[in-house]
Biotite code that builds the C-alpha atoms (Angstrom):
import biotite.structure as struc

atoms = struc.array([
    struc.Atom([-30.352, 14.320, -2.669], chain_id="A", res_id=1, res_name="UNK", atom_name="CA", element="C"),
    struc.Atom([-31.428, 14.651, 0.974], chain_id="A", res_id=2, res_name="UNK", atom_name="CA", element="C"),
    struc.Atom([-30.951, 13.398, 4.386], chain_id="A", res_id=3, res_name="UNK", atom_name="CA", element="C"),
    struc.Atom([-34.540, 13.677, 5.011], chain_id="A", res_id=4, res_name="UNK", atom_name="CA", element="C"),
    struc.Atom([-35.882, 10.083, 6.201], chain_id="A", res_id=5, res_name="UNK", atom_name="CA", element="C"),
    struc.Atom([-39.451, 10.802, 5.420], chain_id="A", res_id=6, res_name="UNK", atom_name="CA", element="C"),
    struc.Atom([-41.158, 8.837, 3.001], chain_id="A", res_id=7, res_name="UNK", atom_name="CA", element="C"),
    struc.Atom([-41.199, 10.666, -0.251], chain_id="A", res_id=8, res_name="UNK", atom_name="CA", element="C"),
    struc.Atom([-45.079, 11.734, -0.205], chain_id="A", res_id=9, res_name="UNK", atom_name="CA", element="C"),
    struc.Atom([-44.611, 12.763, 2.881], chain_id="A", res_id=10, res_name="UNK", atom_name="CA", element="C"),
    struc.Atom([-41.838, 15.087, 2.127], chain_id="A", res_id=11, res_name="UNK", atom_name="CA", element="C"),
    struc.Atom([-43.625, 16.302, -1.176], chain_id="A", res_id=12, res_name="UNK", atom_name="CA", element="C"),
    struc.Atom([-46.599, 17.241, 1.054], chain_id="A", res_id=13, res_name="UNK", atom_name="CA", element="C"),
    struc.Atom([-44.523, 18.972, 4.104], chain_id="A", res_id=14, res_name="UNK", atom_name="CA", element="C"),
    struc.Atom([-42.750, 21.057, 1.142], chain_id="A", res_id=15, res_name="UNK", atom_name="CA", element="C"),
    struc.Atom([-45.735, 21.365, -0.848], chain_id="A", res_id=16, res_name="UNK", atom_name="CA", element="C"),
    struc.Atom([-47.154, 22.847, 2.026], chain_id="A", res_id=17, res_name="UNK", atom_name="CA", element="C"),
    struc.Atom([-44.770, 25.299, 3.079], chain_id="A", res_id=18, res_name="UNK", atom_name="CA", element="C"),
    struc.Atom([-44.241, 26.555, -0.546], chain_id="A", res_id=19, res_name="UNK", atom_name="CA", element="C"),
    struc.Atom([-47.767, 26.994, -0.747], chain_id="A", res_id=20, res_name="UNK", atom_name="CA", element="C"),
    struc.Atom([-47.872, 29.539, 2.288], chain_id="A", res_id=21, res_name="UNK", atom_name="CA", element="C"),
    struc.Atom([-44.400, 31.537, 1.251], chain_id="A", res_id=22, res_name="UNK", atom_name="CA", element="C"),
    struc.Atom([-45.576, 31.881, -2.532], chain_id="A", res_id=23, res_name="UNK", atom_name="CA", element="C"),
    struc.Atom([-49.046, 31.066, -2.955], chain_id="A", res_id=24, res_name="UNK", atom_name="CA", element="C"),
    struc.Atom([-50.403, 28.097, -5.071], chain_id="A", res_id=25, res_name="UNK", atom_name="CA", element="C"),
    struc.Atom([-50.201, 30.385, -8.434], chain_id="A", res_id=26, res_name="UNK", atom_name="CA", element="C"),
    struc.Atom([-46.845, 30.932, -7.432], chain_id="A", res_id=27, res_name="UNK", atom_name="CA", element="C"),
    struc.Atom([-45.264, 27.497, -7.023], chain_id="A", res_id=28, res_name="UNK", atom_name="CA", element="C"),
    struc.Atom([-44.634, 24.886, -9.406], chain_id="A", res_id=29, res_name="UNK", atom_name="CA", element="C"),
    struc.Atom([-44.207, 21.133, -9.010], chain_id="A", res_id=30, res_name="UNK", atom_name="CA", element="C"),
    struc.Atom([-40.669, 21.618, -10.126], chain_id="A", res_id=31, res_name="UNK", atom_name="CA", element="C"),
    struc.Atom([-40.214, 23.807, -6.743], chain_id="A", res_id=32, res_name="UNK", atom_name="CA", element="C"),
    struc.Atom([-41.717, 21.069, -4.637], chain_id="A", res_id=33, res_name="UNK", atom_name="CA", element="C"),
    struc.Atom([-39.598, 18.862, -5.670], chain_id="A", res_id=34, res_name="UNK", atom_name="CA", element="C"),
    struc.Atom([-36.571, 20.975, -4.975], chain_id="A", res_id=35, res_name="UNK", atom_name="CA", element="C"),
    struc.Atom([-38.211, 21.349, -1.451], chain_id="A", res_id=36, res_name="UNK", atom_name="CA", element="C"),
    struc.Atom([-38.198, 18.118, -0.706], chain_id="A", res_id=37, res_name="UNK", atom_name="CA", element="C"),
    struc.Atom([-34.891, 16.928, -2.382], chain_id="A", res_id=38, res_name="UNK", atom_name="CA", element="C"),
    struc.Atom([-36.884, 14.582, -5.251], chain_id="A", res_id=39, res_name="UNK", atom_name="CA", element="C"),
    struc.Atom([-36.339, 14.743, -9.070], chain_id="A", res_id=40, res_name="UNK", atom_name="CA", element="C"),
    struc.Atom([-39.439, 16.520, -10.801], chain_id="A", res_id=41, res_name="UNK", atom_name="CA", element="C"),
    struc.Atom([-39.928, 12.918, -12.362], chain_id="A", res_id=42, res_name="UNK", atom_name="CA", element="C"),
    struc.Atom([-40.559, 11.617, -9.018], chain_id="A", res_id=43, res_name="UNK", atom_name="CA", element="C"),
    struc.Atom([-43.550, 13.495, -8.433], chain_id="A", res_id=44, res_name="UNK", atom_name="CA", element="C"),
    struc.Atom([-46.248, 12.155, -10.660], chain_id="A", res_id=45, res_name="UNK", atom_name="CA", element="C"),
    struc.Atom([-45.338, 8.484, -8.987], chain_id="A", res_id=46, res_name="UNK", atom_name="CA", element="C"),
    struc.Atom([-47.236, 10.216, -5.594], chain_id="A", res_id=47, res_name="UNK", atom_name="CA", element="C"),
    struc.Atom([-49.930, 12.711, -6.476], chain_id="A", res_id=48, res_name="UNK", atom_name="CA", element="C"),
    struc.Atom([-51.512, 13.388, -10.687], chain_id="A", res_id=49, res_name="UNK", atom_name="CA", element="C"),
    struc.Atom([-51.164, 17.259, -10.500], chain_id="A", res_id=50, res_name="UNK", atom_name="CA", element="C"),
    struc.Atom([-50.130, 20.223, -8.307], chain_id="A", res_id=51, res_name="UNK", atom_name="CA", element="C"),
    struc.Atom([-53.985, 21.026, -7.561], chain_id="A", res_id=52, res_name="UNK", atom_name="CA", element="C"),
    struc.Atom([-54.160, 17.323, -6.298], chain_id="A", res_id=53, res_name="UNK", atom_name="CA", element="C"),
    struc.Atom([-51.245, 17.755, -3.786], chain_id="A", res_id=54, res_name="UNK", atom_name="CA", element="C"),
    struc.Atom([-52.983, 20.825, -3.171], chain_id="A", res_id=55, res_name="UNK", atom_name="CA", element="C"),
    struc.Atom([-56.219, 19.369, -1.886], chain_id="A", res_id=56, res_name="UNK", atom_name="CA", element="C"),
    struc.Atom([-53.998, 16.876, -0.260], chain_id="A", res_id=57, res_name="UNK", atom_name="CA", element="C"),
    struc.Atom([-52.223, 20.001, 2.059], chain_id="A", res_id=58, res_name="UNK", atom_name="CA", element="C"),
    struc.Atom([-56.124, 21.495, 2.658], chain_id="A", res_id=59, res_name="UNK", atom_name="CA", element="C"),
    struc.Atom([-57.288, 18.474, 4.128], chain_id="A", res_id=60, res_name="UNK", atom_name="CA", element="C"),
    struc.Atom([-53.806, 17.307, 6.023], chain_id="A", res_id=61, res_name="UNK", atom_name="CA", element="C"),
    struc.Atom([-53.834, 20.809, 7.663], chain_id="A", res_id=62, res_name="UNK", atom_name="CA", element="C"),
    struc.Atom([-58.290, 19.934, 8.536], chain_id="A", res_id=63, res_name="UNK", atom_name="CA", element="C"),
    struc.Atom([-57.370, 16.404, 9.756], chain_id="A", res_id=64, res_name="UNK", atom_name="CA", element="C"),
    struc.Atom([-54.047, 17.420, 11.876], chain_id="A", res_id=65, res_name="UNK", atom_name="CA", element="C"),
    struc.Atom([-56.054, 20.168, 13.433], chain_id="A", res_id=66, res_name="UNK", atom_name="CA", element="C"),
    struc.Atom([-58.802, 18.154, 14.346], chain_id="A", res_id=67, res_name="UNK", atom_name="CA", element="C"),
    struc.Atom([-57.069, 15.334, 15.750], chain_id="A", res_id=68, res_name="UNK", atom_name="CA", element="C"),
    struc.Atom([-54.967, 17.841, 18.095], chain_id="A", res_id=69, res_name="UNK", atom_name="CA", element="C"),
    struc.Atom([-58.112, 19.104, 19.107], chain_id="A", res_id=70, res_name="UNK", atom_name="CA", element="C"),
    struc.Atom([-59.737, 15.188, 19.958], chain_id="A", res_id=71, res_name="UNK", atom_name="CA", element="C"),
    struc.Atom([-56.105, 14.827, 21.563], chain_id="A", res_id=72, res_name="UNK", atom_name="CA", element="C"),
    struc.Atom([-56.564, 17.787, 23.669], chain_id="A", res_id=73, res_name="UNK", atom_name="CA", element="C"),
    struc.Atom([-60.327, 17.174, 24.657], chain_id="A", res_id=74, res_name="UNK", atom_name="CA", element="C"),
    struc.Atom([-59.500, 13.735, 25.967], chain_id="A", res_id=75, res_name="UNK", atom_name="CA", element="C"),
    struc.Atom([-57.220, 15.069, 28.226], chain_id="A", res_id=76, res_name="UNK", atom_name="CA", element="C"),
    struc.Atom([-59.394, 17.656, 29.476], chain_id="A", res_id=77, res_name="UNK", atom_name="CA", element="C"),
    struc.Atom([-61.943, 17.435, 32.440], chain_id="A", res_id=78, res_name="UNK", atom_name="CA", element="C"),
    struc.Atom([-64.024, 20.232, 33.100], chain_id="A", res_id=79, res_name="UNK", atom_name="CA", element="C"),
    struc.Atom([-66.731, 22.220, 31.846], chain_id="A", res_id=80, res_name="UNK", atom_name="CA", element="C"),
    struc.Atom([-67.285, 23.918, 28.691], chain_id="A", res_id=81, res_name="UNK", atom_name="CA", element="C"),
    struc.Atom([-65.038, 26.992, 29.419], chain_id="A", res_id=82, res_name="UNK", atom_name="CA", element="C"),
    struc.Atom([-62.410, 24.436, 29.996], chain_id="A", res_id=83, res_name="UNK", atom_name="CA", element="C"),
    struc.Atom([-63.022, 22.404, 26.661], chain_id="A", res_id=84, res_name="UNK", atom_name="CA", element="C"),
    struc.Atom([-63.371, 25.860, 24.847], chain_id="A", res_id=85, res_name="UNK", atom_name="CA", element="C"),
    struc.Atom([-59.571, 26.787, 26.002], chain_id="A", res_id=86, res_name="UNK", atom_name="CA", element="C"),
    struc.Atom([-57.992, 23.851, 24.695], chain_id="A", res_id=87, res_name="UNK", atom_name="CA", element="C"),
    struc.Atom([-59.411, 23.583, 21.316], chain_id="A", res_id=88, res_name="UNK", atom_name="CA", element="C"),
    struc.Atom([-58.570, 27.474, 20.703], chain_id="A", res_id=89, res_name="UNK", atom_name="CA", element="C"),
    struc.Atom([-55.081, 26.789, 22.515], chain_id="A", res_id=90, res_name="UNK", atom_name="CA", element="C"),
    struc.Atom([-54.405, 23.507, 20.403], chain_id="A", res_id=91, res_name="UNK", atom_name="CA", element="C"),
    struc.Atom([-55.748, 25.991, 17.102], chain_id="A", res_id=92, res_name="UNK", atom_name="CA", element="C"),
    struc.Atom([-53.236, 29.303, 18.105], chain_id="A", res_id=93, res_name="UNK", atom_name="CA", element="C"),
    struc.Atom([-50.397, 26.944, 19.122], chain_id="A", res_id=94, res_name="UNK", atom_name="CA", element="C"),
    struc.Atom([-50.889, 25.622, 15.590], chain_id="A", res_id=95, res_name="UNK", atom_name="CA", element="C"),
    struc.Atom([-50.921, 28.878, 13.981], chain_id="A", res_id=96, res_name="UNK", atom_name="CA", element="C"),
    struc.Atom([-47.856, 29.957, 15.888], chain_id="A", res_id=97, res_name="UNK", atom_name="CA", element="C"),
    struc.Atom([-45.869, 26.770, 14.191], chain_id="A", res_id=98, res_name="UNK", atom_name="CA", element="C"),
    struc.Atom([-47.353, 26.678, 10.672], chain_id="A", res_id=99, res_name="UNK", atom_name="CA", element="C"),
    struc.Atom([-48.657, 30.748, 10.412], chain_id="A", res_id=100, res_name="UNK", atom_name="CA", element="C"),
    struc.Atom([-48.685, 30.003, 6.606], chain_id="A", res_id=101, res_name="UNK", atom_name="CA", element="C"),
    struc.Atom([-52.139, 27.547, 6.856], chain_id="A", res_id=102, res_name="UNK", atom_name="CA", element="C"),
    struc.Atom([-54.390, 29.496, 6.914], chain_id="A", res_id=103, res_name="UNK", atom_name="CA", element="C"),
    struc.Atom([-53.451, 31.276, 4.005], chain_id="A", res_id=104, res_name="UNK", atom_name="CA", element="C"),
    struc.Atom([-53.809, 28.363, 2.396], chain_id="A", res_id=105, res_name="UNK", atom_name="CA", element="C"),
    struc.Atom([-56.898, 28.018, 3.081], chain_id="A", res_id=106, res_name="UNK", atom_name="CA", element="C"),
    struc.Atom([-57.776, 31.050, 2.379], chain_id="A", res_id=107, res_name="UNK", atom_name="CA", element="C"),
    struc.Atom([-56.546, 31.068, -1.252], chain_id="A", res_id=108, res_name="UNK", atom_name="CA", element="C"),
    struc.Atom([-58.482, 27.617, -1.724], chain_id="A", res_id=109, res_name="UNK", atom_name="CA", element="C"),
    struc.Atom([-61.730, 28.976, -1.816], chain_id="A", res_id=110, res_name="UNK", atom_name="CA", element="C"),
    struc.Atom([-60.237, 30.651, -5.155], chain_id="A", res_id=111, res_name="UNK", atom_name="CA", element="C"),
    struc.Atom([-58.627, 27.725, -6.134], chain_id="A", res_id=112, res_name="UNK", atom_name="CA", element="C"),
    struc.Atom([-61.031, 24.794, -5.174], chain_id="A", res_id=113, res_name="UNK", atom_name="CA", element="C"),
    struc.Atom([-63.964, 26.262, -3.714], chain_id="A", res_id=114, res_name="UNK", atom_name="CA", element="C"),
    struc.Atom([-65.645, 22.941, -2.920], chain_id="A", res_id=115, res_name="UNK", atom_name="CA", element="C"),
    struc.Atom([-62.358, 22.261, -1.026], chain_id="A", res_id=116, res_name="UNK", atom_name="CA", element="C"),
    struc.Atom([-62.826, 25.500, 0.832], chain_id="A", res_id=117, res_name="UNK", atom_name="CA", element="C"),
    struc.Atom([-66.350, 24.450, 2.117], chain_id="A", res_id=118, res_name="UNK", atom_name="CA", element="C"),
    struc.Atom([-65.596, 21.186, 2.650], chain_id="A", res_id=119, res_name="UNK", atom_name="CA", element="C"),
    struc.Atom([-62.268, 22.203, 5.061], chain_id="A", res_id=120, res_name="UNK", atom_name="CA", element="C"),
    struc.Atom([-64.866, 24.278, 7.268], chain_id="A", res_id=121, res_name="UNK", atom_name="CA", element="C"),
    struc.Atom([-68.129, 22.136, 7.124], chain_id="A", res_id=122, res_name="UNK", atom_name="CA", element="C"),
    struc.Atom([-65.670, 19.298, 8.641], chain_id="A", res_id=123, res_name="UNK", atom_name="CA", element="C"),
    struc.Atom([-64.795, 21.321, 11.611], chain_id="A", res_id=124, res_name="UNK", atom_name="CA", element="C"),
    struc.Atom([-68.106, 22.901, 12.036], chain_id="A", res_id=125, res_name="UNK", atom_name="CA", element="C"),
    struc.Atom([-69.876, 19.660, 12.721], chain_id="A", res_id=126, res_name="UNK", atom_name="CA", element="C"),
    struc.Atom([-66.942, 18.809, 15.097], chain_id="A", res_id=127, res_name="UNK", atom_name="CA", element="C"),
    struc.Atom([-67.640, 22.201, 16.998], chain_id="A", res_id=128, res_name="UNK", atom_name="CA", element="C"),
    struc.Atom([-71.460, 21.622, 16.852], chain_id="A", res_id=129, res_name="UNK", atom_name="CA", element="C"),
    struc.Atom([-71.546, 18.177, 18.302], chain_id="A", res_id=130, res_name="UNK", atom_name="CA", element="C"),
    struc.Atom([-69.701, 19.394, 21.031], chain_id="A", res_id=131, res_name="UNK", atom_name="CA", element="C"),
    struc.Atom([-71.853, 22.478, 21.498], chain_id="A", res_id=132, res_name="UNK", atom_name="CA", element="C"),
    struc.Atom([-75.120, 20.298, 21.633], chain_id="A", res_id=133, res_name="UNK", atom_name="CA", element="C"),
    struc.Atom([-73.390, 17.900, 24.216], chain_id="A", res_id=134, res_name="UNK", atom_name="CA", element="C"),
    struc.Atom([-72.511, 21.071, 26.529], chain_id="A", res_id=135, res_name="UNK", atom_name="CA", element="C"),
    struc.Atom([-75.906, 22.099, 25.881], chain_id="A", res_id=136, res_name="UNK", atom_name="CA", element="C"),
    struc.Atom([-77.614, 18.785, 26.637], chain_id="A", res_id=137, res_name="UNK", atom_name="CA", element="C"),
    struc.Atom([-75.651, 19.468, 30.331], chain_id="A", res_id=138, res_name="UNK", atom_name="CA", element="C"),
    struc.Atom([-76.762, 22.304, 31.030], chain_id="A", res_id=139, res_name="UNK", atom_name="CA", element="C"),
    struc.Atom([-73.816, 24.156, 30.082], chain_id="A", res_id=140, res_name="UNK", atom_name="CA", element="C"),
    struc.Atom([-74.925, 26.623, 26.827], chain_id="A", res_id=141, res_name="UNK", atom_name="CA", element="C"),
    struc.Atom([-78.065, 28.429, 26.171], chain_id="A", res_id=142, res_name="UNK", atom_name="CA", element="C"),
    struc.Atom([-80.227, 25.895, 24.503], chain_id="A", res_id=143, res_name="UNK", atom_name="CA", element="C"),
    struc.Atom([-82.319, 28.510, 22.539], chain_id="A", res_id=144, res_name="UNK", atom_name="CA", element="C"),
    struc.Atom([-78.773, 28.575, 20.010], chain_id="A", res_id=145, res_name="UNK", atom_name="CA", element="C"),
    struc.Atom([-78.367, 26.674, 16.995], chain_id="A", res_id=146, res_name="UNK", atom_name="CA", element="C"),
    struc.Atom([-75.243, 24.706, 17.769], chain_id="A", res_id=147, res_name="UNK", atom_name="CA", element="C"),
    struc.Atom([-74.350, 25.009, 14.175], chain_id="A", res_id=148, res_name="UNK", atom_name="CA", element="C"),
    struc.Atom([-74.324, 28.816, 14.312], chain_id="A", res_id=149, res_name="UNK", atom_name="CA", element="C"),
    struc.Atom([-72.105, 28.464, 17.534], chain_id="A", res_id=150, res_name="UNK", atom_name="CA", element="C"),
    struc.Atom([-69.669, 26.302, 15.543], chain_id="A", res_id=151, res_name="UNK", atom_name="CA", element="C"),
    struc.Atom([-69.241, 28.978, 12.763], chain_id="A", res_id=152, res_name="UNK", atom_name="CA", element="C"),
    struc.Atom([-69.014, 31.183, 15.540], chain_id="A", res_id=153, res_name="UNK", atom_name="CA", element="C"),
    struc.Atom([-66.459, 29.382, 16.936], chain_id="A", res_id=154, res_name="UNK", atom_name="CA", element="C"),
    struc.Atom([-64.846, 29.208, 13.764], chain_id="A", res_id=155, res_name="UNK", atom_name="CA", element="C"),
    struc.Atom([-64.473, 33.002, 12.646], chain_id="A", res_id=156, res_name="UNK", atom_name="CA", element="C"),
    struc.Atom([-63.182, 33.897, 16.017], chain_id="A", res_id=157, res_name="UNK", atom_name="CA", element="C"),
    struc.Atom([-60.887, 31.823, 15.895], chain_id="A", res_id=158, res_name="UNK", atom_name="CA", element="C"),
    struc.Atom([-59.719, 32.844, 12.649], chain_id="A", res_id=159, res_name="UNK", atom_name="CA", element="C"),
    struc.Atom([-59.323, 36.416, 13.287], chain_id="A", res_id=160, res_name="UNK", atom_name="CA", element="C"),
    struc.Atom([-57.374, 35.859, 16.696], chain_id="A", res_id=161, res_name="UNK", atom_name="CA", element="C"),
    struc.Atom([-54.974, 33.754, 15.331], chain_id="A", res_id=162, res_name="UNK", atom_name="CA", element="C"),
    struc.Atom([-54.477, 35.567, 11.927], chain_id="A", res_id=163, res_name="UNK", atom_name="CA", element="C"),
    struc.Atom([-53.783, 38.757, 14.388], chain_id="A", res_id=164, res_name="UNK", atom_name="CA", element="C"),
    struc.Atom([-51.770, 37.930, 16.759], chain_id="A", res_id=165, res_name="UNK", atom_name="CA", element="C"),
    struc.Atom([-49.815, 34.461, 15.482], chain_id="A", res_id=166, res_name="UNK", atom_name="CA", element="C"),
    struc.Atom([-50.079, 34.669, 11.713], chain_id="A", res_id=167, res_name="UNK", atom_name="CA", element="C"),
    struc.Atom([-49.463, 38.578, 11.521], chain_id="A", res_id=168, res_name="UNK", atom_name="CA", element="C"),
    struc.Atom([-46.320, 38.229, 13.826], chain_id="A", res_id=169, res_name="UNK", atom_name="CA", element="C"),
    struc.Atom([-44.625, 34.757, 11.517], chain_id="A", res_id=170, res_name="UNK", atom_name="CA", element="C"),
    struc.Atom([-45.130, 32.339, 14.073], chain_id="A", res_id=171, res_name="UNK", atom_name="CA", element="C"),
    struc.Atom([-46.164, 34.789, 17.146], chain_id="A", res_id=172, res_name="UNK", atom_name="CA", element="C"),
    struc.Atom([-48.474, 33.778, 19.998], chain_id="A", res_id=173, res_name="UNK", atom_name="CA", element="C"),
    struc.Atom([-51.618, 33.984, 21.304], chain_id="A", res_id=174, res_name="UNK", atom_name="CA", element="C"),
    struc.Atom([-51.115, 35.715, 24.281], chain_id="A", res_id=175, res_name="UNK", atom_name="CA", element="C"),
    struc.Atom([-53.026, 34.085, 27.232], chain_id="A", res_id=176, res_name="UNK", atom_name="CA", element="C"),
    struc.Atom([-54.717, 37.376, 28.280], chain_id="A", res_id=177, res_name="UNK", atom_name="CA", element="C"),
    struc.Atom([-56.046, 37.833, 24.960], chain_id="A", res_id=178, res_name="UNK", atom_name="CA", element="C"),
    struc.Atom([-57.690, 33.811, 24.756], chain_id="A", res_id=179, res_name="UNK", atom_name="CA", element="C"),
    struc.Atom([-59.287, 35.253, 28.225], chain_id="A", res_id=180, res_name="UNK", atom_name="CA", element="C"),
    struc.Atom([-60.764, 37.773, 26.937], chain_id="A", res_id=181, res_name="UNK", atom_name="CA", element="C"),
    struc.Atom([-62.289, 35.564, 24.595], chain_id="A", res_id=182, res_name="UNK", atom_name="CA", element="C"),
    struc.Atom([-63.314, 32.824, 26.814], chain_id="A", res_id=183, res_name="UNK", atom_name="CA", element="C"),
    struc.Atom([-65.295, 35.740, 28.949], chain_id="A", res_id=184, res_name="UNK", atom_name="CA", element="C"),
    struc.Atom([-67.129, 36.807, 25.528], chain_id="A", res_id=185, res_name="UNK", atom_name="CA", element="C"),
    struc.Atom([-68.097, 33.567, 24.845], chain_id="A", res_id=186, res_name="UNK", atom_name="CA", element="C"),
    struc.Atom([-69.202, 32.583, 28.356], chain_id="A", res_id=187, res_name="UNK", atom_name="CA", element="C"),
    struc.Atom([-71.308, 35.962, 28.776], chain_id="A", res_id=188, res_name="UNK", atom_name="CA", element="C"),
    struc.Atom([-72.518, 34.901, 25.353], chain_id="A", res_id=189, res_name="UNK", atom_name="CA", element="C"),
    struc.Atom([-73.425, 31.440, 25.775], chain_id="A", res_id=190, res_name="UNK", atom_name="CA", element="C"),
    struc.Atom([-74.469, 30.606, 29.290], chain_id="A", res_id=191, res_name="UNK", atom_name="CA", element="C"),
    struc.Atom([-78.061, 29.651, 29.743], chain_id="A", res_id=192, res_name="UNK", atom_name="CA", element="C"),
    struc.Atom([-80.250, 33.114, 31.213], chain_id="A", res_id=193, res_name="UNK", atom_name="CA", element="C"),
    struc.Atom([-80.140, 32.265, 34.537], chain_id="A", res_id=194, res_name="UNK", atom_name="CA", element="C"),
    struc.Atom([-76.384, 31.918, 34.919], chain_id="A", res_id=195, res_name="UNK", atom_name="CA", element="C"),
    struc.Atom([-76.479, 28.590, 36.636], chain_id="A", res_id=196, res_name="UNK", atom_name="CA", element="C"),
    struc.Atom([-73.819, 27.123, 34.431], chain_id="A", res_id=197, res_name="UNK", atom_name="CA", element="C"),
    struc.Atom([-70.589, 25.222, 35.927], chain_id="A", res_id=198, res_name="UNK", atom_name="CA", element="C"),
    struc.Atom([-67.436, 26.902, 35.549], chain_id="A", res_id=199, res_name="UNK", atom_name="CA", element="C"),
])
């Protein structure tokens, strides 16, 4: 039925996901996953026991992809926090620009699994905190913030960039005058009062 040399679950999800972010969850069946991915509808139940379980399954593949391009990114990186800030919302936007549907998904999950919808953020806001209190711990951000509030921070930036200019435009980009502009908010922001912060 296909050429695709994916295992089948894998396939299922990648079509799963994409169906999910054309149509909506509401708006897709199992029967068009299948046809996505080349599999008789049979085939399906042998993988995942509903379409809200493949569901979850594309939520927290999207979290866990994300993150680890992020922990990719950040052990490439040496520099400060400005410089650890521009990769993780490069690695996020370049992600955006390739998949623009995600976010949509998870957007509609907090309808559809709300618990799911928490959970997808709570994992990356701990990610984003830890690293907030470690640039804080050197010096680097204002110690007076809650890292946690930082991390949401973080997070609804992020959000709105990329839903403007990479999810608006199907698979746009960032452009790298507009992630400035958003480094220099977040460094007039964040840096400790007396402005002795490394670059």
């Amino acid at each position: 039925m296909t050429t695709d040399a994916r295992p089948p679950a894998q396939r299922l999800l990648a079509a799963a996901e994409e169906l999910f972010g054309e149509r909506s969850y509401t708006r897709t069946a199992v029967a068009d996953i299948c046809a996505r991915a080349g599999m008789a509808t049979g085939s399906f139940y042998a993988y995942y026991g509903s379409k809200a379980e493949i569901f979850a399954a594309v939520v927290r593949g999207i979290n866990a992809d994300l993150r680890n391009a992020m922990k990719a990114a950040l052990e490439k990186t040496d520099g400060g926090q400005r410089t650890r800030e521009r990769e993780c919302f490069r690695v996020y936007f370049e992600m955006v620009s390739k998949r623009p549907w995600m976010d949509r998904i998870v957007r509609e999950s907090e309808f559809v699994a709300p618990g799911l919808f928490r959970e997808y953020y709570e994992h990356l806001a701990r990610g984003y905190g830890r690293g907030v209190r470690a640039a804080q711990l050197a010096g680097e951000v204002d110690t007076r913030y809650d890292p946690e509030v930082v991390a949401y921070a973080y997070t609804g930036i992020g959000n709105f960039i990329g839903m403007r200019w990479a999810e608006w435009t199907a698979g746009g980009q960032v452009p790298e005058d507009v992630l400035d502009d958003v480094l220099e908010l977040l460094g007039r922001g964040l840096a400790p009062p007396d402005g002795s912060s490394p670059p």
